[in-house]
C-alpha positions in Angstrom: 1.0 9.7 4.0 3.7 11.9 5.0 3.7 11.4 8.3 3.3 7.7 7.9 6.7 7.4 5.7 9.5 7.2 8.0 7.5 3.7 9.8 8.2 2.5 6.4 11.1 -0.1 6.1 14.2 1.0 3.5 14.2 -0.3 0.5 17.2 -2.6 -0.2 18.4 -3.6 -4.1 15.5 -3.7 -5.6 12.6 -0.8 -5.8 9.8 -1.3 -3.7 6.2 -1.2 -5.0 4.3 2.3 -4.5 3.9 2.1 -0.6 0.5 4.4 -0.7 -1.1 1.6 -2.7 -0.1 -1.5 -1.0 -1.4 0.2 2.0 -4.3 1.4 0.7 -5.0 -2.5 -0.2 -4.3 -3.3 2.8 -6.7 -1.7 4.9 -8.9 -2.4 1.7 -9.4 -6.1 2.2 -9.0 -5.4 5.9 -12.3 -3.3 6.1 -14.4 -5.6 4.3 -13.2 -8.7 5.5 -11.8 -10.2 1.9 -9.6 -12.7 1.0 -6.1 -11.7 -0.3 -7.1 -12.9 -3.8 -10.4 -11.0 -4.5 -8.3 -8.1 -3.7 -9.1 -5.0 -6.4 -6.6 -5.3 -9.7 -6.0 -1.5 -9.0 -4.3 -2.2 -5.5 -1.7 -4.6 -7.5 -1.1 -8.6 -7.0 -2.5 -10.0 -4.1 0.6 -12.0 -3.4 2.0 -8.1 -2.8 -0.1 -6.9 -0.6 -0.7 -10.4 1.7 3.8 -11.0 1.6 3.4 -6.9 2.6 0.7 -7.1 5.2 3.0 -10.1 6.7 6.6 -8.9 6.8 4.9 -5.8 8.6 2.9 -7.3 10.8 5.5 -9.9 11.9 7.7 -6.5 12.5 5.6 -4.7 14.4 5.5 -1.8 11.5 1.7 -1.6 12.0 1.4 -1.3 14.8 4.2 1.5 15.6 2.5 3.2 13.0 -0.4 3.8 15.5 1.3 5.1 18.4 3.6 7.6 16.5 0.1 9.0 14.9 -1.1 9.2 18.5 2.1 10.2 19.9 1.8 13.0 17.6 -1.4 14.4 19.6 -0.7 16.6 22.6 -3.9 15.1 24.4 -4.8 11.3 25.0 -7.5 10.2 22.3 -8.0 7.2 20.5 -6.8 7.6 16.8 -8.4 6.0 13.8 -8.0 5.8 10.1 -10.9 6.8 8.0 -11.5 3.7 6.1 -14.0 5.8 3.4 
């Protein structure tokens, strides 16, 4: 998660919700093709992590994310996430 942190937009005002479990929703209801609302209570409201999963795909958050993990390899390789 640490290396993952700085892709992370500032938080401005208000404190933002705990970004390892909005995430961790995320690729939650990603993985096994959900809908927003049938997301597990312990990831938080769905409304969270769907307004989260938008404001970061529409910036491109995601998917810098992926090449600065794979940037961060000496060698060219795919890089995945473990999902389990």
């Amino acid at each position: 998660m640490a290396r993952l942190e700085p892709f992370f937009p500032r938080s401005h005002g208000k404190p933002r919700v705990d970004d390892r479990r909005v995430l961790s929703g995320i690729i939650f209801i990603n993985r096994n093709g959900l809908r927003w609302r049938d997301a597990p209570s312990e990831y938080g409201p769905h409304k969270t992590l769907y307004s989260r999963w938008k404001r970061c795909s529409e910036k491109g958050i995601f998917a810098r994310m992926m090449v600065g993990l794979a940037s961060s390899h000496s060698e060219e390789k795919t890089v995945m996430i473990p999902s389990h």
